[in-house]
Phi, psi and omega in degrees: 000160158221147198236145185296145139353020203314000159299342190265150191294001190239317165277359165304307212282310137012277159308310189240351177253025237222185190255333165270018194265343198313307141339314180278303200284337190306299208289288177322318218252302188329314187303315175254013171251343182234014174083011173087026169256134187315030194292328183266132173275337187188135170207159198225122178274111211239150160320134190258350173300099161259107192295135229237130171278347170247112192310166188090310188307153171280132205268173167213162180255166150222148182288329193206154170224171150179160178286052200269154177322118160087074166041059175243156198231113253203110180228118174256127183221128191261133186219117169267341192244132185288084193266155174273104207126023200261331182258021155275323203279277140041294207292316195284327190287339173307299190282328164293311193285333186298305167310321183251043168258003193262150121273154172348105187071026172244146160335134146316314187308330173269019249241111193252188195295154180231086234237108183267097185269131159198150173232121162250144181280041155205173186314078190259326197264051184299335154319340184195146206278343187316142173291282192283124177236157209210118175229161194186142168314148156197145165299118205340306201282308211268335169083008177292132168283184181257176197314310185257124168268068192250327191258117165197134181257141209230106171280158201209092119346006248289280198332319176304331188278139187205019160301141173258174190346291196285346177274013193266122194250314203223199215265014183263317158329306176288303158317322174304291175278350148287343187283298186270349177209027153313241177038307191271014198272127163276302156247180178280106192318168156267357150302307215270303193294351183290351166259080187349308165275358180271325158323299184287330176324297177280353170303302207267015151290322204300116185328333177264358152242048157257137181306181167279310202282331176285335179305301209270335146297337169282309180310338193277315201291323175325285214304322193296287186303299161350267155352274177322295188310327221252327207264335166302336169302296197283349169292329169295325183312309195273001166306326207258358175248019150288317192292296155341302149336301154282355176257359178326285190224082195247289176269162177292161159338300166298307184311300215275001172306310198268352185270337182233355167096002187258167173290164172299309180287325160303298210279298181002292200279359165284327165339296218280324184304000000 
C-alpha cells in the first residue's frame, strides 16, 4: 500500500475534515488537546470559510473547523511552510472566530472558547523540546490567568517528535507518527491499527482509494510545497554566504564555517573567488 501525505492541507483535510471523518477528528484533537483523554464526546464539522462581517475586513479559510463538547469551537490548520507572517495569521484567525460568533446587540456573555490548534513541519519554539505546546493569556509578571480562558493556541511541532515505530506508548504517540511519518508505511503497524480511527484514518491516505484527479492534485500541491522549501533554502544559502564574505577577513576559516552554517569547503572556495 501507499499513503498520501496528511502534512499537505488537501490531504489534512481529506483525512480529518472530510463527512466520514468525525470519529478521526474527535480521537486527533483528544489527542493533541487533551493528552489522549476523552474529553470531547462529539463535534459537528462546520464550514471553515469565515466570511468577514464588516466590509473591508479580510476574508479567511481554515483547513477544519468544528463544534466540541462544552459549546467550544477548535479550528485547525496544518502548515508545511515557515511563511513570513504565519504567527500573526495564527493570532488573526483566533480572534476572528472568536468574534464573529456575536451579531449586532447580543451580550459578550454569550461568547464561547475558542482553541487554534496548527501543526507545523519545522521548528517554531527553539526555547523548548515540548512537541505540543499550550498558550493562554496570562499576567505578564505574576503568570495569572486572566478572567476568560476563552482564547488558547495550542502548537504541534512535528520535527520535534522523534519516536520510531516500537516506542509508541500512547494515543497522542500514535497520531503524532501518522502524522510525520505514516506516508513511509507499506502497512498498517498493528500499534496503529489497534485504534480504530487511526485505522480509518489510513483507509482514506490510502492511495487506492483515490480518483486520477485527487491524485494528480496532491501531486501538483506536493510539487509546489517542494518547490517553495527548495527557494527558501536557497535564499538562505545565499544570505549566509554574503554574511560569509564579509567575515574572510575577519575570521578564520573553521569561524565563518560555524558562524554561517556553510561547509568548511564552501567558505573556501569563496576565498578563492
Amino acid at each position: 500500500m501507499r499513503f498520501i501525505n496528511p502534512k499537505t492541507d488537501i490531504a489534512f483535510k481529506k483525512i480529518f475534515g472530510s463527512e466520514q471523518s468525525k470519529d478521526i477528528l474527535i480521537s486527533f484533537l483528544n489527542a493533541m488537546l487533551y493528552e489522549g483523554q476523552p474529553i470531547i464526546e462529539d463535534l459537528e464539522i462546520l464550514n471553515p470559510y469565515l466570511a468577514p462581517r464588516i466590509r473591508g475586513v479580510k476574508e479567511t479559510y481554515l483547513d477544519i473547523k468544528a463544534k466540541i463538547t462544552g459549546n467550544k469551537t477548535a479550528i485547525v490548520e496544518m502548515q508545511v511552510l515557515n511563511v513570513a507572517g504565519f504567527e500573526k495569521r495564527i493570532l488573526y484567525n483566533a480572534a476572528k472566530s472568536y468574534s464573529i460568533q456575536l451579531d449586532v446587540g447580543e451580550d459578550y456573555n454569550l461568547l464561547n472558547p475558542v482553541i487554534a490548534l496548527t501543526i507545523v513541519d519545522f521548528q517554531m519554539f527553539a526555547d523548548f523540546d515540548k512537541v505540543i505546546s499550550h498558550f493562554v493569556l496570562k499576567e505578564k509578571d505574576y503568570l495569572v490567568d486572566y478572567l476568560s480562558y476563552d482564547l488558547e493556541l495550542v502548537f504541534v511541532e512535528l520535527p520535534k517528535f522523534t519516536k520510531e515505530l516500537e516506542q509508541l506508548e500512547t494515543l497522542t504517540d500514535k497520531w503524532l507518527y501518522f502524522m510525520k511519518s505514516g506516508r513511509n508505511l507499506q502497512t498498517v503497524p498493528e500499534t496503529m491499527s489497534a485504534v480504530p480511527e487511526i485505522e480509518q484514518a489510513f483507509e482514506i491516505a490510502n492511495q487506492a482509494n483515490l480518483n486520477r484527479e485527487e491524485l494528480e492534485e496532491l501531486e501538483q500541491r506536493e510539487i509546489f510545497i517542494h518547490d517553495q522549501r527548495n527557494a527558501i533554502l536557497k535564499a538562505v544559502n545565499n544570505r549566509e554566504r554574503e554574511i560569509a564574505k564579509g567575515l574572510l577577513n575577519l575570521l578564520d576559516e573553521e569561524a565563518i564555517a560555524q558562524t554561517t552554517g556553510l561547509s568548511l569547503e564552501e567558505v573556501q572556495k569563496l576565498k578563492q573567488q
